[in-house]
C-alpha positions as CSV (number, residue, x, y, z in Angstrom):
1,X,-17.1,-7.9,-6.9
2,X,-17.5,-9.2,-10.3
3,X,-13.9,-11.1,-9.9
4,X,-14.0,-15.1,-9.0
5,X,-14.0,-15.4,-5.3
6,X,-10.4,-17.1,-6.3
7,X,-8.8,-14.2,-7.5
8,X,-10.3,-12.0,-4.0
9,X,-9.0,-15.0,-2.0
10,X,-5.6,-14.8,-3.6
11,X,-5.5,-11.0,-3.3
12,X,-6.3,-11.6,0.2
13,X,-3.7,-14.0,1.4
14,X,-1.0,-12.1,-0.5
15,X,-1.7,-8.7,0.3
16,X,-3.5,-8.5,3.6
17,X,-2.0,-12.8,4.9
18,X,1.2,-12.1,4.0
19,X,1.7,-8.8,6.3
20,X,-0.5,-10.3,9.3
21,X,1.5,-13.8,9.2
22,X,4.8,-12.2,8.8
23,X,4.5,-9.8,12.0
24,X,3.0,-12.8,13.9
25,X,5.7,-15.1,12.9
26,X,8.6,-12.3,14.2
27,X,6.6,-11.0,17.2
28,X,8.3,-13.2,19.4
29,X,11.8,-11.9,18.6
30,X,10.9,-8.3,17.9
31,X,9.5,-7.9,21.7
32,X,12.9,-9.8,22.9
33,X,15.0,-7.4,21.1
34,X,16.2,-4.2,22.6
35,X,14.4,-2.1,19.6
36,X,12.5,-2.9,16.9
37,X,10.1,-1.5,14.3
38,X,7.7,-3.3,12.4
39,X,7.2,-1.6,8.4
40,X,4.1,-3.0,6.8
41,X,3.5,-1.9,3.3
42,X,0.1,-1.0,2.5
43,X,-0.8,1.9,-0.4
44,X,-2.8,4.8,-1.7
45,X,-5.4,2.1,-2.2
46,X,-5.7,2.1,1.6
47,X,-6.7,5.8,2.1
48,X,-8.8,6.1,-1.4
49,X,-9.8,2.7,-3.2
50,X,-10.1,3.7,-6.5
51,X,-7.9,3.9,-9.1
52,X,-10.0,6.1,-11.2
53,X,-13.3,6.3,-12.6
54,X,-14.6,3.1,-14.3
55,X,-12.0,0.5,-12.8
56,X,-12.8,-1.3,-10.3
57,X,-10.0,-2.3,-7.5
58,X,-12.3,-3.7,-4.4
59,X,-10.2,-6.3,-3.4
60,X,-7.0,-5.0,-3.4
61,X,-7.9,-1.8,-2.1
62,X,-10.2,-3.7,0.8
63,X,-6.9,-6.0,1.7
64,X,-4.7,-2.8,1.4
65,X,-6.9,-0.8,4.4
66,X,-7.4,-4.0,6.1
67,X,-2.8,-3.5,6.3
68,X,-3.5,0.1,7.3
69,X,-5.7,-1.0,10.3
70,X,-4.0,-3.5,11.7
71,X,-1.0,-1.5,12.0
72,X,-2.6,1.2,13.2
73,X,-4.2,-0.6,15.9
74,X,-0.6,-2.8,16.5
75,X,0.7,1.2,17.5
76,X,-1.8,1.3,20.5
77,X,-1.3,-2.7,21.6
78,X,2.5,-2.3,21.2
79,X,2.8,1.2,23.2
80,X,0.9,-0.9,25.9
81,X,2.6,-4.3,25.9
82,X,6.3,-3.7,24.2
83,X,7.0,0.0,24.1
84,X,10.6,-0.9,22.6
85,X,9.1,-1.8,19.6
86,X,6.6,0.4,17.1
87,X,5.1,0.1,13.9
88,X,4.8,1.9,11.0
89,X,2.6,1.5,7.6
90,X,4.2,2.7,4.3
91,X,2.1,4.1,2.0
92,X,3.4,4.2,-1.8
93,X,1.9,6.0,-5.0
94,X,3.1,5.1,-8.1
95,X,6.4,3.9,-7.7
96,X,8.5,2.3,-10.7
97,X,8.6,-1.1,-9.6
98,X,7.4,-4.6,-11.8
99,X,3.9,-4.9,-10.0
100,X,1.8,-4.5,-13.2
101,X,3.3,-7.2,-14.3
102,X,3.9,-9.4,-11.2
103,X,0.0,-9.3,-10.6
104,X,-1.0,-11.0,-13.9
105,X,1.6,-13.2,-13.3
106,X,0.4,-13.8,-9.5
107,X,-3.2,-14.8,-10.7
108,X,-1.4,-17.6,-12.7
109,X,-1.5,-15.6,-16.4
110,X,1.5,-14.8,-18.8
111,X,1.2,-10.9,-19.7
112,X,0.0,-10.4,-23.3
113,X,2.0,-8.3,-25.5
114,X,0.2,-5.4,-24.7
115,X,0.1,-6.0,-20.4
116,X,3.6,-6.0,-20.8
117,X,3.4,-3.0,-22.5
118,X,1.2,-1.8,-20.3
119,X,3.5,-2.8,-17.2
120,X,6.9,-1.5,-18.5
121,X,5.1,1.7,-19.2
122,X,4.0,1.7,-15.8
123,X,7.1,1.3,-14.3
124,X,9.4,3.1,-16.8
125,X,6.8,6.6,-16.3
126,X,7.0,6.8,-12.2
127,X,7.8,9.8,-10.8
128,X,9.7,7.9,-8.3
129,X,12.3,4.6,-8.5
130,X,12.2,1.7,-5.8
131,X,15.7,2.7,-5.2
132,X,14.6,6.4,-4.3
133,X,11.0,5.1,-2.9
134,X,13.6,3.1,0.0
135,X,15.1,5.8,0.4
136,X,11.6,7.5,1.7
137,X,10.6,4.8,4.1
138,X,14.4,4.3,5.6
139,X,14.1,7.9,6.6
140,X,10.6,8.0,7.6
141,X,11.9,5.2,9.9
142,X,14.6,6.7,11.2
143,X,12.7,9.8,12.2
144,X,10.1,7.4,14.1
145,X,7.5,8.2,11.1
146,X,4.2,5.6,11.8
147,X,2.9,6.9,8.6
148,X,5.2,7.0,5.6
149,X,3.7,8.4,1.9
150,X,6.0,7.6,-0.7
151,X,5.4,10.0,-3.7
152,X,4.2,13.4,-4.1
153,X,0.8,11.5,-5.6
154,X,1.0,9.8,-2.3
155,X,0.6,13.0,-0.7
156,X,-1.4,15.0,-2.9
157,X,-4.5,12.3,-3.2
158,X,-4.1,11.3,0.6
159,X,-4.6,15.5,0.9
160,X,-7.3,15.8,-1.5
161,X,-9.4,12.6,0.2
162,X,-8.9,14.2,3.7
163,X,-10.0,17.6,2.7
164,X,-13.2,16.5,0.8
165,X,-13.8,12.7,1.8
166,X,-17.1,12.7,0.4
167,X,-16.3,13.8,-3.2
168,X,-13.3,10.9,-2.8
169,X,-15.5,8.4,-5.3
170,X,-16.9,11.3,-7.5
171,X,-16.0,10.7,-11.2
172,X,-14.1,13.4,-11.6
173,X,-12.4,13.4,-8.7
174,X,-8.8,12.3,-9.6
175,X,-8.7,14.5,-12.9
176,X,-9.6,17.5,-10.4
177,X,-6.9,16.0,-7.9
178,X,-4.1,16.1,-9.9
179,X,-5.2,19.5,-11.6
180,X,-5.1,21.6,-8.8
């Protein structure tokens, strides 16, 4: 809350603006088509907005559930008004990709020396590749999947904050998540 209303509005209209414009901008041809499904990319951030004690994530994590509801609502609306077409939201944990980096570099910053450290760590360290994280949400697709976690993380937290959601924001909550 602390961040400049700048930085939230920017988190906004890239993570949450970008997913909302682009389905409206294809809806037109997606409910022409024969078949179609819609795969919006949302994250662990949208089931459990934390990334660990002591860091705050709010707006990212807000415009990260905000993709998780809309396309979990769009499931209901399209099953009524194109039934040819579905939706699906993806999901991911930590997946070896360059969005450590990207971000700083998306607020309008050059890494430091140690962010890119930090960031080539990041993705270097994932238990899962892009390449192998595609190959996740292509099959959750094609099994007609609306929900698609990427990443045994994925699926561990998303467990652990379903089984006891109101220890989810407890401080110790992630070290006893990935413990047991």
């Amino acid at each position: 809350i602390t961040s400049p209303r700048e930085t939230w509005d920017r988190t906004f209209d890239i993570c949450w603006g970008g997913v909302y414009w682009s389905v409206r901008a294809f809806m037109d041809a997606l409910v022409a088509s024969d078949e179609a499904v819609i795969v919006n990319t949302s994250s662990v951030n949208g089931f459990w907005a934390s990334l660990g004690p002591n860091i705050a994530h709010t707006a990212y994590s807000a415009a990260k559930f905000a993709v998780k509801g809309f396309t979990e609502a769009l499931i209901t609306d399209l099953q009524l008004h194109a039934p040819h077409v579905r939706a699906a939201v993806v999901m991911p944990g930590h997946i070896g990709t360059g969005i450590a980096g990207n971000t700083v570099r998306a607020h309008g910053a050059e890494p430091s020396a140690a962010a890119q450290e930090r960031a080539a760590s990041f993705r270097n360290t994932a238990p899962m590749t892009a390449d192998q994280a595609a190959d996740v949400i292509l099959t959750g697709v094609r099994e007609q999947r609306w929900r698609i976690l990427v990443g045994d993380d994925a699926h561990v937290l998303d467990l652990a904050v379903r089984q006891a959601p109101e220890q989810a924001y407890d401080i110790d909550f992630q070290e006893r998540t990935i413990t047991s």
